[in-house]
C-alpha angles and dihedrals in degrees: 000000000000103000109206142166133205132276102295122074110194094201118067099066117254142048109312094212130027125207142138142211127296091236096056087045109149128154098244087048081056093050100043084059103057096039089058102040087050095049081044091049088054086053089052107047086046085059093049088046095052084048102048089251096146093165124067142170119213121216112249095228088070086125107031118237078345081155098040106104083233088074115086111151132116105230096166104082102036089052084039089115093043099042084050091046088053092045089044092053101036087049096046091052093043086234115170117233129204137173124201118197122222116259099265093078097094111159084186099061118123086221113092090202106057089043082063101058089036078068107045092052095060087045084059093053100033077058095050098051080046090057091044086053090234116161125222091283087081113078156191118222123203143173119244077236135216120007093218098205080296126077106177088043090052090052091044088052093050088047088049092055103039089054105048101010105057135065126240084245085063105039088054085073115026127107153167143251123201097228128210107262118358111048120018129187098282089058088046086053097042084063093035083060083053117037101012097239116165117242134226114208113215104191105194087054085051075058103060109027114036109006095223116163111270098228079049105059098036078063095047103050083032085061088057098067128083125215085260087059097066105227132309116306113219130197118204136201135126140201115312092212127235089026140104116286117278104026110138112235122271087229142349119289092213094209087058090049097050091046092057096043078049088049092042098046113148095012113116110229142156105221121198113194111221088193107145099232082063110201094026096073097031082066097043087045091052092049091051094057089040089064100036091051092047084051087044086246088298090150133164099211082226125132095231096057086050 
């Protein structure tokens, strides 16, 4: 098990991605941030090294508006030496990589046209984890998407443009998440029958939308991923009390964490912790496995012992 966190790292002292708004574009300001968010990436890679963080997700405004059709620039061969420094370092350490586009990448949608940026935004980022020399292992997670007044519709539409929109450079990496309250694991694993998408198991949306057993569902997305995939990739959250459904906790409560890597035993699996104070409670998530596998998972759900 590879313990990760997304994009934004609290720790090293500065802003983790740079980036500026669409009506000041220019193509030093473009430059000046990437370079800045790669050099900031090394740096964080280095941090989750030295910590024992062998899972990480990159923000997806790496390379700022790198999908906007203001944005010409060809930013791969002047940042060649930078991107391979990054690939050298994140292969020689075995660390898991993962991108996660905004919310506006919706393949479902009924708009053309916003099915065509959708995709040109997961061209941009299939092409960032190839310059880095990443394999297969190394993913993009999306949502199906909306549901339109029409679910099975919806479902029928995603399955449409995966299979004759998008290019093969695009579908070796791309998967999908089971969301909180519009498409669960059963519907995942109705387009994975059809179309052979990967999917990610989030398991506090499991949570919220579907029920399913734990054990079970991490089975049943695990069973979706070829040797060519890496293993399962797991996000995990859980309840920020005292909020609306669904909001993902402001940091790890240690006894619930204990109790699901109890409940998981013996199931191989890559989790990604979508807590909101990032790198603290990777660490403290890391140290808590550290000390349940040397005990042989022989744990008293106690505070105390926590």
């Amino acid at each position: 098990m590879k313990i990760g966190y997304p994009c934004i790292n609290h720790s090293i002292g500065k802003k983790t991605i740079s980036t500026f708004r669409l009506r000041s574009y220019s193509e030093v300001k473009v430059k000046q941030s990437i370079d800045y968010n790669l050099r900031c990436l090394f740096e964080i890679l280095q941090y989750n090294i030295k910590h024992g963080l062998y899972f990480f997700r990159i923000s997806s405004d790496i390379i700022p508006f790198a999908s906007h059709p203001i944005f010409q620039f060809q930013w791969k061969r002047p940042f060649a030496k930078q991107l391979l420094q990054l690939g050298r370092l994140i292969k020689e350490n075995d660390i898991r990589i993962s991108m996660h586009p905004d919310q506006f990448v919706l393949l479902n949608s009924p708009n053309r046209s916003i099915i065509d940026n959708s995709i040109k935004e997961l061209d941009y980022q299939s092409d960032f984890l190839d310059e880095l020399g990443l394999d297969y292992s190394a993913k993009i997670q999306i949502h199906v998407g909306g549901v339109y007044q029409d679910k099975e519709e919806s479902i029928k539409r995603f399955i449409e443009t995966y299979e004759t929109l998008l290019s093969n450079k695009i579908k070796s990496r791309l998967v999908i998440e089971n969301d909180d309250y519009r498409f669960d694991l059963f519907d995942c694993l109705r387009i994975n029958k059809k179309i052979g998408i990967p999917i990610i198991l989030d398991s506090f949306h499991n949570e919220c939308l579907g029920q399913i057993h734990l054990r079970n569902a991490i089975m049943m997305a695990a069973a979706t991923w070829d040797k060519r995939d890496g293993i399962l990739m797991l996000d995990y959250s859980h309840q920020e009390p005292n909020s609306r459904k669904g909001k993902h906790s402001s940091s790890l409560h240690l006894d619930l964490f204990a109790k699901f890597l109890s409940n998981t035993k013996g199931l191989n699996f890559d989790i990604m912790l979508e807590i909101k104070d990032k790198e603290k409670s990777a660490l403290q998530a890391k140290s808590l496995v550290d000390r349940m596998r040397k005990n042989d998972y022989a744990f008293i759900f106690n505070p105390k012992n926590i």
